[in-house]
C-alpha positions as a printed Julia matrix, in Angstrom:
139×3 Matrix{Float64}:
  99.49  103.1   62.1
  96.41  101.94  63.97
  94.99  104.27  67.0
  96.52  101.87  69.5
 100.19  101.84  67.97
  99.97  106.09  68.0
  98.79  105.87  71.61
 101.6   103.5   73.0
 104.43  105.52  70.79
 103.12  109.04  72.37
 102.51  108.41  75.97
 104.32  106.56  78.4
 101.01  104.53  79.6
  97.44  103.55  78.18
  94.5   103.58  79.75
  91.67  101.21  79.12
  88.05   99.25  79.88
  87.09   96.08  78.95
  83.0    94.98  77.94
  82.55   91.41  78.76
  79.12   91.57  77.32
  76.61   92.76  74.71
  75.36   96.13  75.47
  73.45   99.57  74.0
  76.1   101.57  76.15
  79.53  101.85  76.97
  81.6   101.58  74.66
  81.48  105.17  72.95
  81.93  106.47  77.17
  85.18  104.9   77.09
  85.94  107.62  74.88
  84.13  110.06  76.17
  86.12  109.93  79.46
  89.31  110.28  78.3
  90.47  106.11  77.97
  93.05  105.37  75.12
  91.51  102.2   74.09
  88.12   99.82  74.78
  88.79   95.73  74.82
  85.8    93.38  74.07
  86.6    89.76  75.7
  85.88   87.27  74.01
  87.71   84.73  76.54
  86.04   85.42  79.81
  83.17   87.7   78.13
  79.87   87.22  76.57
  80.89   88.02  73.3
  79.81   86.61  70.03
  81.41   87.6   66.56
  78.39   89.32  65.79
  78.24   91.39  69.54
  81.93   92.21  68.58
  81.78   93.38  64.87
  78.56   95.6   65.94
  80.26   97.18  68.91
  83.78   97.8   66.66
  81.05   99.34  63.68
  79.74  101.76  66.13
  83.23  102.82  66.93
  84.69  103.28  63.4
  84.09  107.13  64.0
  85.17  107.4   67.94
  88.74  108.65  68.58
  89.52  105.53  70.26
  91.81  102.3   69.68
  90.12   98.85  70.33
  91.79   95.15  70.94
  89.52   92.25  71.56
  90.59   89.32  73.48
  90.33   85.54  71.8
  90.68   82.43  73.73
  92.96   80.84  71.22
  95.16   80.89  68.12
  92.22   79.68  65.46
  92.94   81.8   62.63
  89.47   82.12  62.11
  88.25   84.19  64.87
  91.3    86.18  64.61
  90.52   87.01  61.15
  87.16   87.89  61.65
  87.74   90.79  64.73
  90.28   92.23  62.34
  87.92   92.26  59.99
  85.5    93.65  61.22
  87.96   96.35  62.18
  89.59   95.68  65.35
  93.03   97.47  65.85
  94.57   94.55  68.03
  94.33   91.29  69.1
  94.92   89.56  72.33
  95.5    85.86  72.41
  95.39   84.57  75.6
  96.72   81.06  77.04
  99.96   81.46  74.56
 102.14   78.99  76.24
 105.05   78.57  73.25
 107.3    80.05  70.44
 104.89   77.91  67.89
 101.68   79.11  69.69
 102.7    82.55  69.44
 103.84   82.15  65.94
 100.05   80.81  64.88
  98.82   83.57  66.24
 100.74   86.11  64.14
 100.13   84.79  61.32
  96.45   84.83  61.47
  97.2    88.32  61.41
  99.36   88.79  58.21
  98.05   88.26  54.91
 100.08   85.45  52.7
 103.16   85.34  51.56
 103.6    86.23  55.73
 100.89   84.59  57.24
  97.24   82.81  56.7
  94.73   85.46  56.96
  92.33   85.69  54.67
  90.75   88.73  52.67
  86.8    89.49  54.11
  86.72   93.49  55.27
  82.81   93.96  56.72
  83.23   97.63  56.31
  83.83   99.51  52.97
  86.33  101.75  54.77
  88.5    99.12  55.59
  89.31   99.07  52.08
  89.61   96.48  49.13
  93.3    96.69  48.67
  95.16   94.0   50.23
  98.6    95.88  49.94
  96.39   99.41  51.38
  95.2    97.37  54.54
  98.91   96.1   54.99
 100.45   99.63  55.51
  97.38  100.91  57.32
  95.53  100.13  60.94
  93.85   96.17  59.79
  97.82   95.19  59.82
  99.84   94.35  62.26
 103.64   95.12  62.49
């Protein structure tokens, strides 16, 4: 179960900030302060893949849940924040059944979906079926 999932089954409401840019602070003082989980938009934001898998690296050890926002189904993108460790996704602009559908399964592995296999941290494992049951898999 990823940090987010525990949050939203124990309390009745999250709390959360968003970065919309690169920066030295911030993040970790989401945590500090008591917020449930930090986003990193990538749709309205500043963000590069890079800006994103640094910031989610520096959080691997904070007690805090992340999501980063895309601007669109590409499985690629999607693939690449979870790989780099993020514990959800947000797809904006999802305007159908068959958008929405993409979308998950950029998140599942095959036989379920289309994501591919590319952890950037060793923690996140190098067991496909491991990373299923645990926080790089969605439910």
């Amino acid at each position: 179960m990823s940090r987010l999932q525990a949050a939203l089954a124990e309390q009745d409401h999250v709390w959360g900030g968003w970065v919309v840019g690169p920066t030295m602070l911030g993040p970790e003082s989401f945590a500090q302060t008591g917020y449930d989980y930090v986003g990193f938009d990538c749709q309205h934001g500043y963000l590069d893949d890079a800006d994103v898998a640094q910031l989610l690296n520096r959080l691997e050890h904070v007690p805090i849940a992340t999501a980063v926002r895309l601007p669109s189904t590409a499985p690629a993108p999607i693939g690449r924040v979870l790989d780099a460790g993020a514990d959800a996704v947000i797809i904006a602009m999802i305007e159908s059944a068959e958008q929405a559908a993409e979308a998950v399964a950029a998140t599942r592995y095959a036989p379920r979906g289309v994501r591919s296999f590319g952890p950037l941290r060793a923690s996140l494992g190098h067991d496909t079926d491991a990373l299923s049951r645990g926080r790089a898999s969605t439910r």
